[in-house]
C-alpha positions in Angstrom: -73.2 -59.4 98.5 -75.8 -62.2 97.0 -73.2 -64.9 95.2 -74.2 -66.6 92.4 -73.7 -70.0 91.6 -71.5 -71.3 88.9 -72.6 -72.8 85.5 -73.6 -76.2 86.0 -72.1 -76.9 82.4 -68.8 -75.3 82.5 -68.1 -74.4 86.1 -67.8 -70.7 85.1 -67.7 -68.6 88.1 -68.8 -65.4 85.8 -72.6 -66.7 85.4 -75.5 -63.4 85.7 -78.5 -63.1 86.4 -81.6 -62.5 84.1 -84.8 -62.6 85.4 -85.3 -65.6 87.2 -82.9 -67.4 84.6 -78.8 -67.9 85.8 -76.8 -67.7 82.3 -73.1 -68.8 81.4 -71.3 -66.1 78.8 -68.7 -68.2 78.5 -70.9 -71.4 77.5 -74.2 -69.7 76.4 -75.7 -71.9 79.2 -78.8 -71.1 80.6 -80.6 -72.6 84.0 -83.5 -71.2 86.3 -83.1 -70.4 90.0 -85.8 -73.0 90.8 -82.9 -75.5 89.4 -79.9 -73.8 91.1 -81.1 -74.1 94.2 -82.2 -77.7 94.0 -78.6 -78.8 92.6 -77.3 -77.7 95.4 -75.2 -80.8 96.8 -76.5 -82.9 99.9 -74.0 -83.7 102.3 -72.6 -86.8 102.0 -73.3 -89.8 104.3 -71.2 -92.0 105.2 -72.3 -95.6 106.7 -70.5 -98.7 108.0 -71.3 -102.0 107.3 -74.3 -102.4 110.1 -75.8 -98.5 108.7 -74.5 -96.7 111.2 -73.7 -92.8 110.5 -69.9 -92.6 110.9 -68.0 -88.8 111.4 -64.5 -87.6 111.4 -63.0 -88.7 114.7 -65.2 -91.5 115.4 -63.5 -94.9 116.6 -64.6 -98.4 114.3 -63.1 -101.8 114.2 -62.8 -103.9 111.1 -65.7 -106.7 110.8 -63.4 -108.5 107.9 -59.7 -109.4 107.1 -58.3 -107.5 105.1 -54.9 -108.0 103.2 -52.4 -104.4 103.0 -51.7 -103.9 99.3 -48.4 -104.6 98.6 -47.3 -106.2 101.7 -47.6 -109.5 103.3 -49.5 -107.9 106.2 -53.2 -108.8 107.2 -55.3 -106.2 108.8 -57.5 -108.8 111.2 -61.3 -108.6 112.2 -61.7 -106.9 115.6 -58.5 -104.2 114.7 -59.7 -101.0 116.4 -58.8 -97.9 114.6 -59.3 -94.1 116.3 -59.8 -91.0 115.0 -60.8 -91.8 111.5 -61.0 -89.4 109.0 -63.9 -89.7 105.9 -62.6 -88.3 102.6 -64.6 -88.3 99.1 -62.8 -91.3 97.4 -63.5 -94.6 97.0 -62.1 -95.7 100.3 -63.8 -92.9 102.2 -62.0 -93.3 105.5 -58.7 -92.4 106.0 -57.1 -93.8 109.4 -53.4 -94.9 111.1 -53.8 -98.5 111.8 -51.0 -99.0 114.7 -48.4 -101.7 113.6 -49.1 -100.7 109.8 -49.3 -97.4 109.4 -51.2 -95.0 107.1 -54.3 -96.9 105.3 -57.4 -95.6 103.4 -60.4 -98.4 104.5 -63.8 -98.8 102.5 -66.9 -98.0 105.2 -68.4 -101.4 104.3 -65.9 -103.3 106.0 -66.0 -101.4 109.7 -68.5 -101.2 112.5 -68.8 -97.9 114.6 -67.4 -98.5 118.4 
């Protein structure tokens, strides 16, 4: 069965089609299929600081100091940290630093191994 896609407006998942026009009944919303399929998100890239594509798994090291919030620890440049894991946030990698523990890192401030 052909799916369609939800309202851009509301996020209905009870949108119809008319035509070659998508409409909301919960929002009155109406969009053509040219424009449903070109909304159609990318997939996200993630780079680190020298623009390098990083994946889940991959293995970087820190290229700056950085200071643990809420502790008196310092993460220091050359750390290597395996199997990171990118996540949809502002810090979009989420890693186990050994030593520290748990830590969410910003992609700007690692370089792919």
């Amino acid at each position: 069965m052909n799916t369609l896609p939800a309202c851009p407006q509301c996020h209905s998942e009870l949108t119809y089609q008319d035509g070659d026009q998508f409409i909301c009944p919960e929002c009155a919303y109406e969009w053509s299929a040219q424009a449903a399929t070109a909304s159609e998100p990318e997939a996200r890239v993630v780079r680190d600081a020298v623009g390098n594509v990083l994946a889940d798994g991959d293995t970087v090291t820190l290229v700056k100091d950085l200071k643990v919030k809420g502790s008196s620890l310092v993460v220091k440049v050359g750390t290597k940290v395996k199997n990171i894991r990118l996540v949809d946030a502002d810090h979009d990698i989420d890693c186990r630093i050994e030593g520290i523990g748990a830590m969410s890192l910003k992609s700007e401030f690692v370089k792919k191994v």
